[in-house]
DSSP file (Angstrom, degrees, kcal/mol; ACC not computed):
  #  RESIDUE AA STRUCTURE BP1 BP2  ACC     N-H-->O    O-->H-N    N-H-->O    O-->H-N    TCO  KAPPA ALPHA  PHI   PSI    X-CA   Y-CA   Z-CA
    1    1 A X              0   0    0      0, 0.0     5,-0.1     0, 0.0     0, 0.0   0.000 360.0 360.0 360.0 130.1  -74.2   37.1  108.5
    2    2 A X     >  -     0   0    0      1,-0.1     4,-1.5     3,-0.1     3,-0.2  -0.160 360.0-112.6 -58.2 164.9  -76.5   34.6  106.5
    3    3 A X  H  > S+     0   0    0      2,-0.2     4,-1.1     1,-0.2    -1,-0.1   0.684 118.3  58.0 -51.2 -33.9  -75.2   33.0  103.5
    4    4 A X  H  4 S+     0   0    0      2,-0.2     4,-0.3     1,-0.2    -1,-0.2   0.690 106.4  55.6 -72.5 -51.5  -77.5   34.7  101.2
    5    5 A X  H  > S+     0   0    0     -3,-0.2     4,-2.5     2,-0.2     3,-0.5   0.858 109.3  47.0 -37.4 -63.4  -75.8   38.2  102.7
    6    6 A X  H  X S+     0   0    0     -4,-1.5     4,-2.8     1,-0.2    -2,-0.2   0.856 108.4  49.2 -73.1 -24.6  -72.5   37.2  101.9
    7    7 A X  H  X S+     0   0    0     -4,-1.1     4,-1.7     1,-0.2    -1,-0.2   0.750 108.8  50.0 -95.6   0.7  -72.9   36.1   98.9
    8    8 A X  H  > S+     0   0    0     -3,-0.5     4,-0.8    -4,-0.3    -1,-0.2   0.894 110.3  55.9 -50.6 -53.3  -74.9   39.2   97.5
    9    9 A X  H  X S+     0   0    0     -4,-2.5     4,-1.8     2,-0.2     5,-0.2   0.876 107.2  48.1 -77.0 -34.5  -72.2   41.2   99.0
   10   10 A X  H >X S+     0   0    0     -4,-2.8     4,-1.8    -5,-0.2     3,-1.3   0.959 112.4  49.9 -33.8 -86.8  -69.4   39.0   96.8
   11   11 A X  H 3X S+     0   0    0     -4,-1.7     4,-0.5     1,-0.3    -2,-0.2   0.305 106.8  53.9 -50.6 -25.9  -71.4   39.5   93.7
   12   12 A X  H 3X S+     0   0    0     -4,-0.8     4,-1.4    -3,-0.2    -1,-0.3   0.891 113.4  42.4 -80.4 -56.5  -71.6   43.3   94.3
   13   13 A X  H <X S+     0   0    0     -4,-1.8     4,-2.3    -3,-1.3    -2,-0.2   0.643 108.9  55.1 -34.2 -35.2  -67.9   43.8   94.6
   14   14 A X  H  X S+     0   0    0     -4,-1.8     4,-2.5    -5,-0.2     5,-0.3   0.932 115.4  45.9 -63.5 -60.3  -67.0   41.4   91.7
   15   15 A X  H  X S+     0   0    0     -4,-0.5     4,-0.6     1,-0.2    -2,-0.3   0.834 107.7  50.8 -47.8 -46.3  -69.3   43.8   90.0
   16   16 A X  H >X S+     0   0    0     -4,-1.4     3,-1.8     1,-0.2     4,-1.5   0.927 108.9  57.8 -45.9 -69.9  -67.8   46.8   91.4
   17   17 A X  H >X S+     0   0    0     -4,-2.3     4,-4.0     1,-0.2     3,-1.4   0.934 107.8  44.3 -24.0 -72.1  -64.5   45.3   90.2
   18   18 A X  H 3< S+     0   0    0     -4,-2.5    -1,-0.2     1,-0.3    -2,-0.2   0.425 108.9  51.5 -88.7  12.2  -65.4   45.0   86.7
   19   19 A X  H << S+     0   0    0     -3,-1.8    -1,-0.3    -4,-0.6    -2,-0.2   0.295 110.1  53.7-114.9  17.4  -67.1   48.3   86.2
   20   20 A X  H <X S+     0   0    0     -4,-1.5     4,-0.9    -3,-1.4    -2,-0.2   0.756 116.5  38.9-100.7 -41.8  -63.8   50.1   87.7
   21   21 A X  T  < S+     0   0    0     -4,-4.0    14,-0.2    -5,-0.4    -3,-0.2   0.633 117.4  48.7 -78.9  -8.7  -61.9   48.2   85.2
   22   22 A X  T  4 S+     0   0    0     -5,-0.3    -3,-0.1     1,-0.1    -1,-0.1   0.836 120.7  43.6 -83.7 -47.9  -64.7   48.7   81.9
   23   23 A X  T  4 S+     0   0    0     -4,-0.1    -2,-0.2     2,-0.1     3,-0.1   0.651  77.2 109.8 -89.2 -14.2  -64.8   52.2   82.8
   24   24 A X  S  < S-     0   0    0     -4,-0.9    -4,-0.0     1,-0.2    -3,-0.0  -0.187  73.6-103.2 -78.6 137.2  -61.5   53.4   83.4
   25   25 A X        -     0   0    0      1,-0.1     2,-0.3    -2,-0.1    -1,-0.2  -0.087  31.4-159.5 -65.8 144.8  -60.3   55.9   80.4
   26   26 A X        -     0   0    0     -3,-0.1     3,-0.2     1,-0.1     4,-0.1  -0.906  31.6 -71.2-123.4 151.7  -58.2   55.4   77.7
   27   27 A X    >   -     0   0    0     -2,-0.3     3,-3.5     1,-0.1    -1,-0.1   0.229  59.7 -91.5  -6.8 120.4  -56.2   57.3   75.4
   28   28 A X  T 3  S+     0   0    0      1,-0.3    -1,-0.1    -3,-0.0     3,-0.0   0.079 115.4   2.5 -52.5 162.0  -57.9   59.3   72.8
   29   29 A X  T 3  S+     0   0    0     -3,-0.2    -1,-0.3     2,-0.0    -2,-0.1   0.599  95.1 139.6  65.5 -21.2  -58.1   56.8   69.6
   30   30 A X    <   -     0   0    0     -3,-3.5     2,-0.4    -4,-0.1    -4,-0.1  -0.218  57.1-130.7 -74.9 172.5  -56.5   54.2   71.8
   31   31 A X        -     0   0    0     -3,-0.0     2,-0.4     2,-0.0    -1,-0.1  -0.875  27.6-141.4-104.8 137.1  -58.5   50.6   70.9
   32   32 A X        -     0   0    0     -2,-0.4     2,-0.2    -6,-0.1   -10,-0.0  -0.866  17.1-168.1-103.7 154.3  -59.5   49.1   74.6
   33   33 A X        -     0   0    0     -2,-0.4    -2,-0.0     0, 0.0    -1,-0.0  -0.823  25.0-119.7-141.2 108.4  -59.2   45.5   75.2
   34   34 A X        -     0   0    0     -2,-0.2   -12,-0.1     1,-0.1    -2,-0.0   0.082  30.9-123.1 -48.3 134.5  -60.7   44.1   78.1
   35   35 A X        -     0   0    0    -14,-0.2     2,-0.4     1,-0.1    -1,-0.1  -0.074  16.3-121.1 -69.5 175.4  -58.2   42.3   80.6
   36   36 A X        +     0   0    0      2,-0.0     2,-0.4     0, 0.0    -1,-0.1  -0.978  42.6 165.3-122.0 114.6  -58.5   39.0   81.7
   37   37 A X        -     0   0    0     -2,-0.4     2,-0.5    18,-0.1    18,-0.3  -0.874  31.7-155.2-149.8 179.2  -58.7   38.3   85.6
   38   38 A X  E     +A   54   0A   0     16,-3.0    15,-2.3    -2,-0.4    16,-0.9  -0.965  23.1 166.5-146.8 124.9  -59.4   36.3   88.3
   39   39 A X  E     -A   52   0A   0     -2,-0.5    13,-0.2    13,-0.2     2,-0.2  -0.936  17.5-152.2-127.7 166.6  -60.5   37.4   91.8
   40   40 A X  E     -A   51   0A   0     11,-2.2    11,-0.6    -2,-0.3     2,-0.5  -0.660   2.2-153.1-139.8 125.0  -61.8   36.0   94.6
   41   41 A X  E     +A   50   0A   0     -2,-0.2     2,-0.4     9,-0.2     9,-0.2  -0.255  17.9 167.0 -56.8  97.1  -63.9   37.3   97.3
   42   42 A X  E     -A   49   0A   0      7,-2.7     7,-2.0    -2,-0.5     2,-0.5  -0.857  28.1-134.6-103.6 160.6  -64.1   36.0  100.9
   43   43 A X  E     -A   48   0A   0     -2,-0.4     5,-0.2     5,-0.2     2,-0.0  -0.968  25.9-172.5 -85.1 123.7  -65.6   37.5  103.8
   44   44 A X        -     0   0    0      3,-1.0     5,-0.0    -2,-0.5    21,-0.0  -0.331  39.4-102.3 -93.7-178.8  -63.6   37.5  107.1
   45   45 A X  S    S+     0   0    0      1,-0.2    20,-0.1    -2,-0.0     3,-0.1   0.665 122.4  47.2 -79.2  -0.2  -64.4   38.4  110.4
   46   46 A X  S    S-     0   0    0      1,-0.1    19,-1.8    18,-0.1     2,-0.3   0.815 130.1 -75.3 -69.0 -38.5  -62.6   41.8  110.3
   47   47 A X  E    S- B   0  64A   0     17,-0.2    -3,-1.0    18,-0.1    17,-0.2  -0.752  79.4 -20.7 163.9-141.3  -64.3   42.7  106.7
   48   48 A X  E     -AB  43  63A   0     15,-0.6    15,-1.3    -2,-0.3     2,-0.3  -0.533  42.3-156.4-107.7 165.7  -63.6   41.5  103.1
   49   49 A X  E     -AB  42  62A   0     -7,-2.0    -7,-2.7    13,-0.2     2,-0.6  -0.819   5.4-162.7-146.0 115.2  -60.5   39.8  101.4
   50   50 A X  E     -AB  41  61A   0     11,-3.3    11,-2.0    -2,-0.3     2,-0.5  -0.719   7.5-166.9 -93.6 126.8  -60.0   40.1   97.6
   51   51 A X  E     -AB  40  60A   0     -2,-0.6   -11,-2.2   -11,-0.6     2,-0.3  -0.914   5.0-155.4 -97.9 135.7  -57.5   37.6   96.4
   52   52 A X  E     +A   39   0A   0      7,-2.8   -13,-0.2    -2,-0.5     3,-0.1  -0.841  20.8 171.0-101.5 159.8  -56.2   38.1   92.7
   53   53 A X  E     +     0   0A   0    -15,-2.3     2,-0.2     1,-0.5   -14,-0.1   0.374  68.5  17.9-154.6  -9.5  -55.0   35.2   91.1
   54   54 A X  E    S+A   38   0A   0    -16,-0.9   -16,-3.0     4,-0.1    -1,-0.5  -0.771 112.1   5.8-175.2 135.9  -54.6   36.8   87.5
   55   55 A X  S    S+     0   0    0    -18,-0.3     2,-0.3    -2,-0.2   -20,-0.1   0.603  88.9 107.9  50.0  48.9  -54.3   40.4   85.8
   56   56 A X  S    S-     0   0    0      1,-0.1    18,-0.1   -18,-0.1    -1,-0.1  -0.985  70.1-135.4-138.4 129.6  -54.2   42.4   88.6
   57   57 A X  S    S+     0   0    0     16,-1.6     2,-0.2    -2,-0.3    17,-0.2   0.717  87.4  72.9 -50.4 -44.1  -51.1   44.3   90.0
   58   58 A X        -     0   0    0     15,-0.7    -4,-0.1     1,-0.1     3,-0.1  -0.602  58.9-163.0 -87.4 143.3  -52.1   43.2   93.4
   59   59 A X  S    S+     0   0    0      1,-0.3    -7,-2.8    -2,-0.2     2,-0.3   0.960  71.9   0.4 -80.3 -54.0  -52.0   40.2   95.1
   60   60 A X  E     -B   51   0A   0     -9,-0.3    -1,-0.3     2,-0.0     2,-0.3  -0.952  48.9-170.2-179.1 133.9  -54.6   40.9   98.2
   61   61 A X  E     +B   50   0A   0    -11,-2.0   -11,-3.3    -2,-0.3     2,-0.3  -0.962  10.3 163.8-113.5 136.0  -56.5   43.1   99.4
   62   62 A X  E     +B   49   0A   0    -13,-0.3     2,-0.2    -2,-0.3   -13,-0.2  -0.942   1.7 160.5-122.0-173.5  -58.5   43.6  102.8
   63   63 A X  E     -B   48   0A   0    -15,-1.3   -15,-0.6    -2,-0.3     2,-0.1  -0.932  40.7 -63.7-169.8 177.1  -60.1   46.0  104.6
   64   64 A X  E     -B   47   0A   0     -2,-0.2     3,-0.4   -17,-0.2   -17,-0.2  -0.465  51.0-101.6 -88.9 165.0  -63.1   46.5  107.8
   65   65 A X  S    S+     0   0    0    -19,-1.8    -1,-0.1     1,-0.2     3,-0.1  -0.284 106.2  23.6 -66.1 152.0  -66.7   45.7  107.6
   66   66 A X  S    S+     0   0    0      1,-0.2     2,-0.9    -2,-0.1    -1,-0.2   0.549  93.8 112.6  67.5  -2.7  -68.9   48.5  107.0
   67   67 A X        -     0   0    0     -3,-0.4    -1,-0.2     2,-0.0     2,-0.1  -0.706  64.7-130.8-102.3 134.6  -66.3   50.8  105.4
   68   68 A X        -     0   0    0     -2,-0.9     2,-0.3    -3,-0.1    -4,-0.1  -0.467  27.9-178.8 -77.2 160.5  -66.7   51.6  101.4
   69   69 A X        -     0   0    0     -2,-0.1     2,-0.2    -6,-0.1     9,-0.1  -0.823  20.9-147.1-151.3 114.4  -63.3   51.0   99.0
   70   70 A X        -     0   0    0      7,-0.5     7,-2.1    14,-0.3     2,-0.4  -0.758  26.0-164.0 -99.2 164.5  -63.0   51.7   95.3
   71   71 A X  E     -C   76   0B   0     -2,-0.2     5,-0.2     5,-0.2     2,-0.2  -0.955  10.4-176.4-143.1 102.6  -60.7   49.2   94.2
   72   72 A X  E >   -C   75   0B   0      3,-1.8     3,-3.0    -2,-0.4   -51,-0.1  -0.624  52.2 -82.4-118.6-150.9  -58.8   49.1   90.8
   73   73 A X  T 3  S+     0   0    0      1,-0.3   -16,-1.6    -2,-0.2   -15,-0.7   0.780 135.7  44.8 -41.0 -26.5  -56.1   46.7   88.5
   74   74 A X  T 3  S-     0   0    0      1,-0.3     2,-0.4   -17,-0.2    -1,-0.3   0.535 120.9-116.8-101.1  -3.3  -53.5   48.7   91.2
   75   75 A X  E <  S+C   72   0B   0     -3,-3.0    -3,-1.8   -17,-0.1    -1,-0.3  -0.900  72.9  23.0  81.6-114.3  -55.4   48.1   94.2
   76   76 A X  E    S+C   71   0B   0     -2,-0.4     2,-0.3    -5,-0.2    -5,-0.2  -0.481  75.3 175.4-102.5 161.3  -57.3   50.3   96.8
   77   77 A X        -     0   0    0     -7,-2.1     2,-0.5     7,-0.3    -7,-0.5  -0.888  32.2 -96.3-142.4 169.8  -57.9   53.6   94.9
   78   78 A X        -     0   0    0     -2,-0.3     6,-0.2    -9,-0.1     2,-0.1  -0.909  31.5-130.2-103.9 151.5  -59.6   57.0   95.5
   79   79 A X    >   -     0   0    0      4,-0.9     3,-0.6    -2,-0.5    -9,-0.1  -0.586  14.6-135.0 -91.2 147.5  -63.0   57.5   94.2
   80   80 A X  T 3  S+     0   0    0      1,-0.2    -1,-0.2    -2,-0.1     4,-0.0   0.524 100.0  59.9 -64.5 -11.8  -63.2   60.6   92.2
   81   81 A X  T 3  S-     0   0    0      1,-0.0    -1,-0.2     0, 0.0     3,-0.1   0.095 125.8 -88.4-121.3  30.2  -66.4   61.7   93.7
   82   82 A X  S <  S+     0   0    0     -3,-0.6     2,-0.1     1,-0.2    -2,-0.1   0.608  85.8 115.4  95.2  -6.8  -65.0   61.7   97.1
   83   83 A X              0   0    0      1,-0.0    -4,-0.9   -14,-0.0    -1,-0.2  -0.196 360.0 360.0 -93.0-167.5  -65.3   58.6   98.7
   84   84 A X              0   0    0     -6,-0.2   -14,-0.3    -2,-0.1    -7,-0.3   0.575 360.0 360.0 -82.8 360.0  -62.4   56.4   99.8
């Protein structure tokens, strides 16, 4: 996979990251205050590996190429709408 690929595919997962953590609901009334975190994204040759390094419950995550994941602050999660 080209460079160009991988790093698209980063950049979509980071994102991914931080609209599963923007969006997740809070208490009525409650005031949200966005976390502070630090991931980082490699690709291996199995699939992906997310490293957390700050404000995430998880340490590391991976998983296969070609497979979807929703992913939050607790790690691998189930999408509500029926995906993994």
């Amino acid at each position: 996979m080209n460079r160009a690929r991988v790093l698209t595919l980063a950049a979509s997962v980071a994102a991914l990251i931080l609209f599963a953590v923007a969006l997740r609901p809070s208490p009525a009334g409650a005031e949200r205050e966005l976390a502070d975190f630090a991931i980082t994204v490699e690709q291996t040759e199995e699939g992906l590996r997310l490293a957390c390094s700050r404000g995430c419950a998880w340490t590391e995550l991976t998983w296969s190429a070609g497979s979807a994941q929703s992913i939050d602050e607790y790690g691998m999660a189930t999408d509500p709408e029926g995906g993994e």
